[in-house]
C-alpha positions as a printed NumPy array, in Angstrom:
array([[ 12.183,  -3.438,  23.715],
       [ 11.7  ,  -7.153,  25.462],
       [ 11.817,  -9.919,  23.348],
       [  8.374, -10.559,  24.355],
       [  7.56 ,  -7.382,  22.098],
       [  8.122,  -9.888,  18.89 ],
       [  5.842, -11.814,  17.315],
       [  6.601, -13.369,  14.114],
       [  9.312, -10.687,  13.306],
       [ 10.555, -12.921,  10.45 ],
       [  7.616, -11.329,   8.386],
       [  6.801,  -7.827,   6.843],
       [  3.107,  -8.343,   7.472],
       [  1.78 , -10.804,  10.061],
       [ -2.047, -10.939,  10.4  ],
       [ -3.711, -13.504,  12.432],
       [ -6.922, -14.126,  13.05 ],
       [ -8.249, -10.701,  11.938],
       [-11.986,  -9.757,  12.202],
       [-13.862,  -5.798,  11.208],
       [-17.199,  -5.373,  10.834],
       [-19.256,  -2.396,  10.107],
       [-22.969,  -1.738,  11.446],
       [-22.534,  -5.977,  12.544],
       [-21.879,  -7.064,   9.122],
       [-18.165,  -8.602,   8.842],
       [-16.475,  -7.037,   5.844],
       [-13.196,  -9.023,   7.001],
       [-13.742, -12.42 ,   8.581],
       [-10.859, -14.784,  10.338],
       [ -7.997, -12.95 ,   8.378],
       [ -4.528, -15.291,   8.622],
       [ -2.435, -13.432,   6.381],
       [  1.755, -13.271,   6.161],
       [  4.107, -11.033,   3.66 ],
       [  7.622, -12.242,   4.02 ],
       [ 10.226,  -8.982,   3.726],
       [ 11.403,  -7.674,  -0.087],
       [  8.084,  -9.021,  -2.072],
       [  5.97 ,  -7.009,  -4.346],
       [  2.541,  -8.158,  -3.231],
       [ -0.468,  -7.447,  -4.781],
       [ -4.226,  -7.826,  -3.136],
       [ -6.858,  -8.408,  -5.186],
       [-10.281,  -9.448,  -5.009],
       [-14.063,  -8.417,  -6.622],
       [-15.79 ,  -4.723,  -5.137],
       [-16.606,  -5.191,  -1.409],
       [-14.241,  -7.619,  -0.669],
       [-12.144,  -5.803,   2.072],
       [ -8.955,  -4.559,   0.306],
       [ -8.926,  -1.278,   1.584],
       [-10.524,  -2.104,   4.565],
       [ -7.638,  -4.807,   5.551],
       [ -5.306,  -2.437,   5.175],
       [ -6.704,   0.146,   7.069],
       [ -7.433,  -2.142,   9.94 ],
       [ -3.547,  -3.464,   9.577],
       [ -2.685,   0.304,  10.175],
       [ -5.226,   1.552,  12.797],
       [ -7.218,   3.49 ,  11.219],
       [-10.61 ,   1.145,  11.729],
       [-11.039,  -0.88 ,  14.797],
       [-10.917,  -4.697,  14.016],
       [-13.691,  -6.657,  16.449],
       [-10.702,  -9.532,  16.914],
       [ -6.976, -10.45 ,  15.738],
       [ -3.891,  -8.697,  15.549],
       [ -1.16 ,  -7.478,  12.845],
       [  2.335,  -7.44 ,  13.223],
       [  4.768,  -4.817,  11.394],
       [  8.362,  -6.962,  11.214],
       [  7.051,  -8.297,  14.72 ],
       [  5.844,  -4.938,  16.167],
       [  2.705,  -3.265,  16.363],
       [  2.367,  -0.818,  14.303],
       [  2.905,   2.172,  16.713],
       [  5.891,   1.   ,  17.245],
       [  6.83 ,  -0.116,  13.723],
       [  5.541,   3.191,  12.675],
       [  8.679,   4.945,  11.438],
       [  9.38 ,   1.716,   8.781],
       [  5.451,   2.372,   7.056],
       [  4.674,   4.501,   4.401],
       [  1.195,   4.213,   3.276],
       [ -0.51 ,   6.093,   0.597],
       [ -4.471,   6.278,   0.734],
       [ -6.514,   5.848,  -2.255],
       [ -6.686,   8.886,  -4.042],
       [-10.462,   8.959,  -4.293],
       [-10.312,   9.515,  -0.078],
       [ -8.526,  13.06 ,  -0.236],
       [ -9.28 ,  15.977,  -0.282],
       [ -7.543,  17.649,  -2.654],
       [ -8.854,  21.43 ,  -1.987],
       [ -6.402,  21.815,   1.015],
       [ -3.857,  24.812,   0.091],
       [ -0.595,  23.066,  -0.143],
       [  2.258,  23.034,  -2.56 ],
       [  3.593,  19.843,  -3.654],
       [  6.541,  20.377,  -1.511],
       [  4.773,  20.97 ,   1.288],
       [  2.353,  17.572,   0.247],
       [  5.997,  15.445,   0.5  ],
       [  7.146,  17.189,   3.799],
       [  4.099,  15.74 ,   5.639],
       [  5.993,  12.666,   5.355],
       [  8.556,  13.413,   7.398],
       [  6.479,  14.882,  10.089],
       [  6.482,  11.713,  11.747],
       [ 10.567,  11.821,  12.419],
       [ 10.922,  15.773,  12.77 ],
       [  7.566,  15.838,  15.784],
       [  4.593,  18.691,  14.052],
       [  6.495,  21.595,  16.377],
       [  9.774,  21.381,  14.422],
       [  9.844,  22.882,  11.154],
       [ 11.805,  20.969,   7.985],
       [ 15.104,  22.556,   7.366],
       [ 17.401,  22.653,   4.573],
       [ 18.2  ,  18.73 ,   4.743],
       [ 14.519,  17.948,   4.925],
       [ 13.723,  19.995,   1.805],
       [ 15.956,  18.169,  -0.082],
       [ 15.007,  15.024,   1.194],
       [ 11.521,  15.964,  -0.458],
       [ 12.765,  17.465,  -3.712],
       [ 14.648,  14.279,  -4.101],
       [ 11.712,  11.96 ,  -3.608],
       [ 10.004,  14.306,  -6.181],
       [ 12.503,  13.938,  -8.638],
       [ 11.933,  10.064,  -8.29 ],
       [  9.091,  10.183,  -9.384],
       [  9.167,  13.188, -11.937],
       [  7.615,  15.793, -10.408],
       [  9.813,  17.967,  -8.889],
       [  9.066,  20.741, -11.286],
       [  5.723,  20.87 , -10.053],
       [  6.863,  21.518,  -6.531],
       [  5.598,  25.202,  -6.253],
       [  2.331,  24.008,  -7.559],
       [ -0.492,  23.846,  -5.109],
       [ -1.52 ,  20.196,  -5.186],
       [ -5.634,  20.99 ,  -5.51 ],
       [ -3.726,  21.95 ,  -9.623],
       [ -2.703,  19.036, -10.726],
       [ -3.905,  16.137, -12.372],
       [ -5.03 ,  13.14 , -11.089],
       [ -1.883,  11.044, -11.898],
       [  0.51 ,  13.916, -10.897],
       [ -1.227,  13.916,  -7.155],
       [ -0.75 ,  10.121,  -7.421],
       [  2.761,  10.844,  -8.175],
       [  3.348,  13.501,  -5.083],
       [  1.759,  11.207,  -2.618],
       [  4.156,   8.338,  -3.747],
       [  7.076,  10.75 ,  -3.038],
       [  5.587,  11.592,   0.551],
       [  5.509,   8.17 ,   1.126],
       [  9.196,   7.256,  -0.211],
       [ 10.722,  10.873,   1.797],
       [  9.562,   8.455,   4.937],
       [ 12.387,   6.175,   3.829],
       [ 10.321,   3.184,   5.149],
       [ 10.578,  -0.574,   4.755],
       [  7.562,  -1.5  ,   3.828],
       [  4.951,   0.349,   1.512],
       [  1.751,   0.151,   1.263],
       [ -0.65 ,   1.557,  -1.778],
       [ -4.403,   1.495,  -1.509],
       [ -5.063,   1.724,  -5.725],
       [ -2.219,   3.792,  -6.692],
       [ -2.949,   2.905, -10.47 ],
       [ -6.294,   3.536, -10.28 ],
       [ -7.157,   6.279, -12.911],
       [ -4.074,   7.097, -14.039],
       [ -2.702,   7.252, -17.451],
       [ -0.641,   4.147, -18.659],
       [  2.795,   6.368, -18.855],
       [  2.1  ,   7.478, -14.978],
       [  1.086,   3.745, -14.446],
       [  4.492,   2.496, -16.051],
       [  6.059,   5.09 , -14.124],
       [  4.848,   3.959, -10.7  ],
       [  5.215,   0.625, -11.298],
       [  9.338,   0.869, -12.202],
       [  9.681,   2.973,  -9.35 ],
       [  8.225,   0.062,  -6.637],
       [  9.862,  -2.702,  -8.142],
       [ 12.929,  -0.343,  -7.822],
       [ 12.023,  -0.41 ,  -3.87 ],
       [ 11.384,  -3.915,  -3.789],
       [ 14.716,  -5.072,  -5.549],
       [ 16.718,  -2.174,  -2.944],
       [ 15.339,  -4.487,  -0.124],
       [ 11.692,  -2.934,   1.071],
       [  8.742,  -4.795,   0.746],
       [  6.094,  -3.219,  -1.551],
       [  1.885,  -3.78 ,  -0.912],
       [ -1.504,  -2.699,  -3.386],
       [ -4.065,  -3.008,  -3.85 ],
       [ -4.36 ,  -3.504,  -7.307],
       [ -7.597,  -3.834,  -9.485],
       [ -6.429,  -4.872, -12.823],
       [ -6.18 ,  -8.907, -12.973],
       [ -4.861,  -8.635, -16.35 ],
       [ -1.262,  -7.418, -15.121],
       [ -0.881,  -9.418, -11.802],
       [  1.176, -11.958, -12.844],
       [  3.41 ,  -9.232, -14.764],
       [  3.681,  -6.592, -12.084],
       [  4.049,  -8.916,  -8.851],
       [  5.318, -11.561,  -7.739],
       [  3.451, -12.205,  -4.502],
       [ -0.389, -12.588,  -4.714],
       [ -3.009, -12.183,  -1.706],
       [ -6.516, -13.135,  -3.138],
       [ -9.287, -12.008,  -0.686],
       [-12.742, -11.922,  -0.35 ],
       [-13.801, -11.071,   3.204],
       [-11.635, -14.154,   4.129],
       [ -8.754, -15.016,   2.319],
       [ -9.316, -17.457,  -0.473],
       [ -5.037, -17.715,  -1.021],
       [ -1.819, -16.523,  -0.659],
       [  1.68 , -16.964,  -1.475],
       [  3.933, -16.652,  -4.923],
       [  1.791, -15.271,  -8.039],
       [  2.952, -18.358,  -9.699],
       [  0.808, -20.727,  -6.795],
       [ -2.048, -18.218,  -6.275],
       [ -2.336, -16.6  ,  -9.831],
       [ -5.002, -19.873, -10.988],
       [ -8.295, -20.268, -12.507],
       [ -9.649, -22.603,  -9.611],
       [ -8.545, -19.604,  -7.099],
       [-10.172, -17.044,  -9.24 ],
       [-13.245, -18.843,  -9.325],
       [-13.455, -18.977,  -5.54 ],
       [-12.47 , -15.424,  -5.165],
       [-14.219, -13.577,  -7.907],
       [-17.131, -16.098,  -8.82 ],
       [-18.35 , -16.978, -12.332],
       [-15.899, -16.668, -15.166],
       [-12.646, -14.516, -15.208],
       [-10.473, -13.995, -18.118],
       [ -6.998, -15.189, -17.519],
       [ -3.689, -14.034, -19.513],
       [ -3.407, -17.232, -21.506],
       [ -7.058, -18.599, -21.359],
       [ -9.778, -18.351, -19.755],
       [-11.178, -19.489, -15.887]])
């Protein structure tokens, strides 16, 4: 690695001038965006405003029209290893026959190569990540059984087996119960307090300023960014959201 591989390593997430459209239409337009390391960021914004889409761009899996993104200074196929995403729920299908177990082993696919089968170490790697987050009595369960919040759980644990620095979550309290939510939510702050930097989407404005304590508002463009106690105001959530927004405290 040259030094000229770096660029703006001082960050978790670097984004800079960051452009996707679909069928011509931008969905993200002129994206600057920057995480600093060992936040717990949340991205909000109203239905169509390029949440998922931003991070799916971020992490290759749609091709942006212009910009870049930076993993801790790297691209991300070669920040790859220190990335554990998990997808919105909604996008997966859930019929594939696969235990739990076997669900949380994917994650470490991407250290062992897909010709070298997990060994003893790895399957305790991935019971352990299951006990995080309570279900590793479900591991013999095919996945396509459980219930919503318990595949929530499983894909958090194939995510933390990756041992990664930064994590990302597209939704990951989206239609689950408030115990599962509670659960979720003590185990990332847990992950941002060890060090690792922590990103959702997240849908609920009522419990931003509670669960976070970085804010990215967006709306195809960015409309702010920075410490939920900046961003977190009724002037921003005007811009971002439009009309009238109910605020803990009062109203925007």
């Amino acid at each position: 690695m040259t030094g000229t591989d770096l660029h703006e390593p001082h960050f978790a997430l670097h984004v800079e001038d960051l452009t996707v459209a679909y069928r011509h239409a931008p969905v993200l337009w002129d994206i600057d965006l920057d995480v600093p390391p060992g936040v717990m960021c949340a991205v909000v914004g109203p239905n169509g405003a390029g949440k998922s889409t931003l991070l799916k761009a971020a992490l290759g899996l749609v091709p942006p029209v212009a910009g870049h993104v930076r993993f801790f200074g790297l691209p991300y196929a070669k920040a790859r290893q220190r990335v554990g995403y998990v997808p919105q729920r909604s996008t997966v299908d859930w019929d594939f026959p696969a235990t739990a177990l076997d669900v949380v082993l994917m994650g470490l696919y991407g250290r062992l190569g897909w010709f070298r089968r997990p060994g003893k170490a790895e399957r305790a790697q991935a019971l352990a990540a299951l006990e995080a987050v309570a279900m590793a009595d479900f591991a013999a369960r095919p996945i396509a059984d459980l219930s919503g919040g318990q595949q929530q759980r499983v894909f958090i644990a194939r995510a933390l087996v990756q041992q990664a620095d930064l994590y990302i979550l597209d939704e990951p309290m989206a239609g689950v119960d408030a115990v599962t939510e509670a659960a979720i939510v003590a185990l990332l702050k847990g992950l941002r307090d060890s060090g690792r930097t922590v990103i959702v989407v997240h849908h609920d404005l009522q419990t931003v300023q509670r669960y976070f304590d970085w804010l990215v508002m967006l709306n195809i463009r960015v409309i702010a960014q920075g410490p939920v106690s900046e961003v977190y105001t009724p002037e921003n959530l005007r811009r971002a959201f439009g009309g009238r927004v109910a605020l803990i405290g009062g109203e925007a």
